[in-house]
N, C-alpha and C positions, 0 to 999 in steps of 0.2 A: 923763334917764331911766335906772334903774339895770337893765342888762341880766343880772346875774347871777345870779335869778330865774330868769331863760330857760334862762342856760346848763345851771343845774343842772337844770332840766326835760330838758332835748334830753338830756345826760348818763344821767340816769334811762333814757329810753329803751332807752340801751342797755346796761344792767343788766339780769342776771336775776332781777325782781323777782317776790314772789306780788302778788296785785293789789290787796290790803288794804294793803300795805306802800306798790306805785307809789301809788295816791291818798295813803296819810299823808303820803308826802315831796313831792307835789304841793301840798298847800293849806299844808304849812310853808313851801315857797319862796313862796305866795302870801304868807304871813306877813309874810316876809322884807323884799318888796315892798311890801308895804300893811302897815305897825304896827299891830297891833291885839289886842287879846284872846282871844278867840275865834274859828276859824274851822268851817265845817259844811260838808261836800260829801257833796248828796242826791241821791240817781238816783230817776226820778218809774216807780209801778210800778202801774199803775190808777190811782185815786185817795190813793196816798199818794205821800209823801216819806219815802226809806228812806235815814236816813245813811251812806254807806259811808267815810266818815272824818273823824274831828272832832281840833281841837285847842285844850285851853281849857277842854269840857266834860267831864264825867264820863263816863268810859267807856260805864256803864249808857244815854249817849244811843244806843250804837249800836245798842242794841237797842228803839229807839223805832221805832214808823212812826207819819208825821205826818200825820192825813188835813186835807187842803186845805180842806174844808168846817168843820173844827173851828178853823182858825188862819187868820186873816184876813190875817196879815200874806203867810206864804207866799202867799196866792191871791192877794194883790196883787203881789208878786216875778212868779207865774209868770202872772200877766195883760198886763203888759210886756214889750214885747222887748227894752226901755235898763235902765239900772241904777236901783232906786229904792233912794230914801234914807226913811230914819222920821223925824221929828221926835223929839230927846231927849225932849219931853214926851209923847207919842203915848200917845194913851190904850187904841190895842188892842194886846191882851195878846201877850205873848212867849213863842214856842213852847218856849223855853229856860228859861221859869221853873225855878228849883229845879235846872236841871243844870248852871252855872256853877260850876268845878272853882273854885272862890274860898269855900269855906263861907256864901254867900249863900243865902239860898232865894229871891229872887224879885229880878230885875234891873228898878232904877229908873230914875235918868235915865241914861240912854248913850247913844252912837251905834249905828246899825247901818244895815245896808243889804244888798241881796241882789240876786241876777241869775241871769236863765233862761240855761242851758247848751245850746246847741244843737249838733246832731250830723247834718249831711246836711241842713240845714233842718229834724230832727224837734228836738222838744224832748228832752232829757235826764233833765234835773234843774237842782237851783238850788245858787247858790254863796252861802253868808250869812256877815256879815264883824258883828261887834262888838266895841265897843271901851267901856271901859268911864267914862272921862272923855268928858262931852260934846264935840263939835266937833272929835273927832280927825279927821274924817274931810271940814272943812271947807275944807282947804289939797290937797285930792288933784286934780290934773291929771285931767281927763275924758278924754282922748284916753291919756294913757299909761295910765289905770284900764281902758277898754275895750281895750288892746293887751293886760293881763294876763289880762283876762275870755278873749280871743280864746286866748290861749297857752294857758290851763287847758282851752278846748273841743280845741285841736287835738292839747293830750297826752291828753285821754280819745276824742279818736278814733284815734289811734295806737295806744294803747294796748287798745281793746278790737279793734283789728284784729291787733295781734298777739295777742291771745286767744284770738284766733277760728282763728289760724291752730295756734295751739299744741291747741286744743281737738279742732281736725282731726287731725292728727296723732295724740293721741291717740286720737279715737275709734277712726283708721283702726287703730294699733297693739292696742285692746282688740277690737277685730272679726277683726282675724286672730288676735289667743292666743285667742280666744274657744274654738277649737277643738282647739287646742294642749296636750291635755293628757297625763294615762298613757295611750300604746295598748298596753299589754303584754295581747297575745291569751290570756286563761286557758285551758287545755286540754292533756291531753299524748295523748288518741287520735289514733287513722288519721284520721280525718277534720279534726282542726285540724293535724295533721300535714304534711297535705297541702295545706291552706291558706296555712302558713306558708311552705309551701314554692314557692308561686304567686306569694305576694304578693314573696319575694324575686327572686324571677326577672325581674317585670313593673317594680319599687318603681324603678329604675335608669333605665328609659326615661323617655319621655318620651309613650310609646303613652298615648290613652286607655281608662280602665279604668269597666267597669259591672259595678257588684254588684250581684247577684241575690239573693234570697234572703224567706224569710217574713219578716213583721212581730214585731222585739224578740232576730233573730238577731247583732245586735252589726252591722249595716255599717258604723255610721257611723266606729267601734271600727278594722275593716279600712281602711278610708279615709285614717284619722291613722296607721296603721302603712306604708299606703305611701308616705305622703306624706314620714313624720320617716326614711325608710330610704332613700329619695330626695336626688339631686343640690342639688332645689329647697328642702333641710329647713333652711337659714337662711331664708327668704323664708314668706312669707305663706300658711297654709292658709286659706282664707274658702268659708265653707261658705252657702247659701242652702237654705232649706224649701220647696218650690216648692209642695208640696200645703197649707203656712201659711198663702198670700197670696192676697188676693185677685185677681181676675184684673185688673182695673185697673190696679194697682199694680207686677203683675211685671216687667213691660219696664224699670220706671222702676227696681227692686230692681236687676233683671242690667246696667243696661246705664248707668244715671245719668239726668239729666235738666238740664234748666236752668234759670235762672227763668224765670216767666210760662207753662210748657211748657203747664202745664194748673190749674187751680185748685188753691192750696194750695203750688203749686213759687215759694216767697216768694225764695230762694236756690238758685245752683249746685249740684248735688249728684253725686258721684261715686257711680258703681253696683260689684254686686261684682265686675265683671270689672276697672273699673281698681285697685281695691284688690286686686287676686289675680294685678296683673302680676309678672312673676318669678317667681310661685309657682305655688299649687295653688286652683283654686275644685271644689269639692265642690257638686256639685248632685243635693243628697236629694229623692226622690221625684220625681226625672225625668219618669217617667210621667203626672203629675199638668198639664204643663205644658199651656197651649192651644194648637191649632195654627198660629195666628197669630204666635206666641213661638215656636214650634220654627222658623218658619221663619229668624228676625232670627240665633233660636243658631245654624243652620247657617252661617247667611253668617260669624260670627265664629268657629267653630268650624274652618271652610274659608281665612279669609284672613286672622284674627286682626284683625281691624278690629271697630270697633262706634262707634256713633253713640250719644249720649247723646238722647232723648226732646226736641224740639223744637229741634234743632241739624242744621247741615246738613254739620257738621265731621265726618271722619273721625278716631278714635284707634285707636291700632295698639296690641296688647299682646302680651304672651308668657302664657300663661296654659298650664296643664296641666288639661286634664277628668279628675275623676273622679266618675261619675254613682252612683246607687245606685237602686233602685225592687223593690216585693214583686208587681210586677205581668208575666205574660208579657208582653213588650213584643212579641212576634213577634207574638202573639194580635191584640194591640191594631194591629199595623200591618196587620195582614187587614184586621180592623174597619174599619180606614180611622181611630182614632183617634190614630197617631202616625204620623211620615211615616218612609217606609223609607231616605232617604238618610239622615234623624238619628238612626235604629236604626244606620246599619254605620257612621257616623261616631264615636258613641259606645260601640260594643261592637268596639271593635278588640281589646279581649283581656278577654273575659269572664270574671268572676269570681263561681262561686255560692258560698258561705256556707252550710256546713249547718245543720239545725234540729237543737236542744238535745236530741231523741233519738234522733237516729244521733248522739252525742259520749258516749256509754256514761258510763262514772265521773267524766268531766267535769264533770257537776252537782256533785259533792260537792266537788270543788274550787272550782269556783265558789260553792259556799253556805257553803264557810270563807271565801273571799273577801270574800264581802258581808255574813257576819257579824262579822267585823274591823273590816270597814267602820261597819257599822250600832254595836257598843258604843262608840266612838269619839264618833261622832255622840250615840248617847243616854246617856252619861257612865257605864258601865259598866265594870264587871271583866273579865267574860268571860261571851261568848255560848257555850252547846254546845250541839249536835243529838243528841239520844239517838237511839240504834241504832232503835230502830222507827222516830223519824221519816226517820232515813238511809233507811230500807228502802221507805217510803213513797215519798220522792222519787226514789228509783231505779225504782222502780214508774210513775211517772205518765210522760204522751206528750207534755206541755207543746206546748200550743196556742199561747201566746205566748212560749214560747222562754225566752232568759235573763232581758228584761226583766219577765215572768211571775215568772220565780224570783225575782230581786230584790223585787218588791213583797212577794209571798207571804211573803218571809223577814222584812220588815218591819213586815209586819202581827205573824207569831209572836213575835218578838222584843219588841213592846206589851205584846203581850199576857202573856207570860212575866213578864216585866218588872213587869207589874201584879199578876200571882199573885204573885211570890217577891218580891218590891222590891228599886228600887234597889240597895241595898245590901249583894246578896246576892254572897258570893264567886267565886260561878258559879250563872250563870242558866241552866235546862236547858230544850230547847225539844223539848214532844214532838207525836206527833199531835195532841191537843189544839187545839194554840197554834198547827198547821196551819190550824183555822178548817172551818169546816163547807162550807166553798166548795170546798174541795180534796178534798172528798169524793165530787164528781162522777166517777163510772165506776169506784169505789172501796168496794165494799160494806162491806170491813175497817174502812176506813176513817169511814163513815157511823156503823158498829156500835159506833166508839166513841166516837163523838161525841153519840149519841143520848145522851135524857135522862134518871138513874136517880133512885134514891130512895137513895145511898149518902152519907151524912153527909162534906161538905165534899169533894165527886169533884170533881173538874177541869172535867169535861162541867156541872158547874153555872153553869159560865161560859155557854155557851149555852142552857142551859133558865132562867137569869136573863134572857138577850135576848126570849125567848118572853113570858115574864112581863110583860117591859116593852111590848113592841111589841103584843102580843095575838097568840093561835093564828094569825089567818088572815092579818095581816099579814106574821108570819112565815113563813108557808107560802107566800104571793104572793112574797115576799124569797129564801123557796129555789126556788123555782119559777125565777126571773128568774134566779139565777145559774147554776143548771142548764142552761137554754136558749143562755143565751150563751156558756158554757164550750162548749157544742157546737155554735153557730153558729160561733164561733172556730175548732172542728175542723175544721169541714166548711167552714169559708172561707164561709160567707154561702150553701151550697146547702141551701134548704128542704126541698127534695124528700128529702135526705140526713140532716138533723135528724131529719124527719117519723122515717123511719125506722128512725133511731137511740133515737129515744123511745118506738116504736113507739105513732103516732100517724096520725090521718087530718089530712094537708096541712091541710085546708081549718079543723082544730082545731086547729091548731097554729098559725093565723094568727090566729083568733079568740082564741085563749089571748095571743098575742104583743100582739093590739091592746089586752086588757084590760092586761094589764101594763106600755103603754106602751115595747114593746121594737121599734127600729127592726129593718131587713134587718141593719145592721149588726153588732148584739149588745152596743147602748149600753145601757147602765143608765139609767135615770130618776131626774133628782135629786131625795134625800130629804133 
């Protein structure tokens, strides 16, 4: 028996190969071993057969998929668990017509023969051998032909087990940059001043840190700035959404799981706190968590242990908290809806965040920011803010803060973009291109947005949406963004809208239900 087939398998192993390349140099040492023409090595994906490396046909085979019902020969390979062979004369047709790297179009009488690949006892895929002179294949030993079939299964189990482990690795390595990006804090008032000046103080410990703060004021932003100013800033920041997930699935997010733990855990799975050992896990919207889960975080927050979800094994980590939430958490631990030992567990050094209007001129820093950003993205020369709309956005109280700015600039910047084009040397962005939504609590601002009779005015951009949509559509569309710019304000108190629109509560609810506008101040998708 000729072993040096083997050797250079086992060899391969321990190369660092891509996995297109390991399978080529697997079915050539088959070659090697077994003479023959042709070889095909298929992984079975539903009902096809998907070659992932041939040697013999045309390239173009690899972009075949062979459905099993169409090619009788494969369904009879993969109906066997021994090796079948075809008869030279065999009158059902060859999945390989036409792709024989021999200027053939259609293989007559040859040999060939194929075999199911198994992996754990599941089937794989098939391994298919042709040769193109009949009876090449009628002097081959059956016991050392099945010891080659066995070697090709145990290098594509090796092989996709280190796959699997290289695949880990990396997921684990794209899950911690995930969050790892620029946290350079934009601002130069007293109030980020004095932010930057907290986070450097706190950034060195190892204390847990909770940011407080409105919804879209940059935490997550504060978060990565202590985390990269920190001892821990080679090691892993891994952040979890707590108010993303469903409540079923959380334990298994923070903590891991195992197989079989509960329907659907097919494989081991590591949660974010072992991927966040040595480093930092950032837990957004803390608040959101259920009480059942606060308590498991305390125990690992208190002894650094956690149990993965259907395991009775303790694991020990080093993990650093940083929580974040826009919710009073003191409030909620009255309520009784958070527990007061995981309130003083996690707010060992609190940290609020101010809202985007106590940051005075800040905004206009930030909206060159993110319009540098934004020409970049939409293939532009240069975005500019003319003086009135500067004047405008120093004017407004922003309800959602930066992230608010951000989009609003994004929309102007469309829109801009769409009046002057492309290719204009500088694109000017004025009230206008601010958008009729930013006109709320802003009569100036409404007053020029309204719609004239002045040949080719800017505001025709909006009295064209009027036209398209119809009067009352439109009027229901401003209505909706009015109300929720002011639920925004008033944080979801009705009583405080009513008032603000000066309105009767109980009209204000009937207006909200026609409109389809939750407590929240969601929009209704159109």
């Amino acid at each position: 028996m000729n072993i040096s087939p083997f050797i250079d398998i086992v060899e391969d192993l321990n190369r660092d190969l891509a996995k297109s390349e390991r399978y080529l140099r697997l079915i050539q040492a088959i070659q090697r071993a077994i003479p023959c023409d042709a070889v095909a090595l298929l992984k079975l994906k539903d009902d096809y057969l998907m070659p992932v490396a041939v040697v013999g046909l045309k390239q173009e085979a690899l972009a075949r998929q062979f459905s099993i019902h169409h090619h009788p020969r494969l369904q009879q390979i993969l109906a066997s668990p021994h090796i079948t062979r075809f008869d030279a004369d065999s009158s059902l047709a060859d999945p390989y017509d036409g792709l024989v790297d021999d200027g053939s179009e259609q293989l007559h009488v040859h040999d060939c023969m194929g075999c199911t690949i198994y992996v754990d006892g599941k089937v794989w895929g098939v391994l298919t051998l042709d040769a193109m002179q009949a009876g090449s294949f009628d002097a081959l030993n059956p016991t050392e032909t099945r010891a080659y079939i066995a070697g090709v299964a145990a290098a594509i189990k090796t092989s996709e087990h280190i796959e699997a482990l290289e695949a880990k690795i990396e997921q684990s390595h794209q899950v911690a940059q995930a969050t790892l990006g620029p946290s350079t804090i934009i601002g130069k008032s007293a109030a980020i001043n004095a932010l930057q000046a907290e986070i450097d103080t706190v950034a060195n410990s190892d204390l847990s840190v909770l940011i407080t703060g409105e919804t879209g004021v940059g935490k997550e932003l504060v978060a990565k700035s202590i985390h990269q100013q920190s001892r821990r800033n080679l090691q892993p920041l891994v952040q979890i959404n707590c108010a993303a997930l469903p409540e079923s699935i959380v334990e298994s997010e923070l903590f891991g799981h195992v197989k079989g733990a509960f329907s659907g855990a097919v494989s081991d799975r590591r949660g974010r706190f072992e991927l966040a050992d040595g480093g930092t896990l950032f837990l957004d919207e803390v608040g959101e968590l259920p009480l059942a889960v606060q308590a498991k975080l305390l125990r690992a927050l208190q002894n650094g242990e956690i149990q993965r979800v259907g395991s009775d094994t303790v694991i020990v980590v080093d993990v650093r908290i940083i929580a974040a939430t826009n919710r009073h958490l003191q409030q909620e631990v009255k309520e009784g809806r958070f527990r007061t030992d995981l309130y003083h567990r996690l707010s060992v050094y609190p940290l609020p965040v101010p809202p985007l209007r106590e940051r005075g001129k800040d905004v206009i820093l930030l909206a060159g920011y993110f319009l540098e950003k934004s020409q970049h993205q939409l293939g532009v020369a240069k975005l500019r803010l003319q003086q009135t709309a500067i004047e405008q956005l120093m004017q407004y109280d922003w309800p959602g803060n930066v992230r608010e700015l951000e989009h609003l600039l994004s929309r102007a910047a469309l829109r801009a973009i769409s009046e002057q084009g492309r290719l204009a040397s500088i694109i000017s962005i004025s009230c206008v291109h601010l958008g009729i939504e930013f006109a709320v609590n802003q009569p100036e601002v409404a007053a020029e947005l309204a719609p004239t009779t002045q040949v080719d005015s800017p505001a025709e951009i909006e009295l064209a949406q009027v036209c398209r949509y119809g009067l009352r559509d439109s009027t229901d569309q401003y209505q909706r963004q009015v109300i929720c710019a002011v639920l925004a304000k008033e944080r979801g108190n009705l009583a405080a809208v009513a008032r603000t629109l000066k309105l009767d509560r109980s009209n204000l609810i009937r207006t909200m239900r026609r409109l389809d506008i939750d407590p929240n101040g969601s929009l209704p998708v159109r």
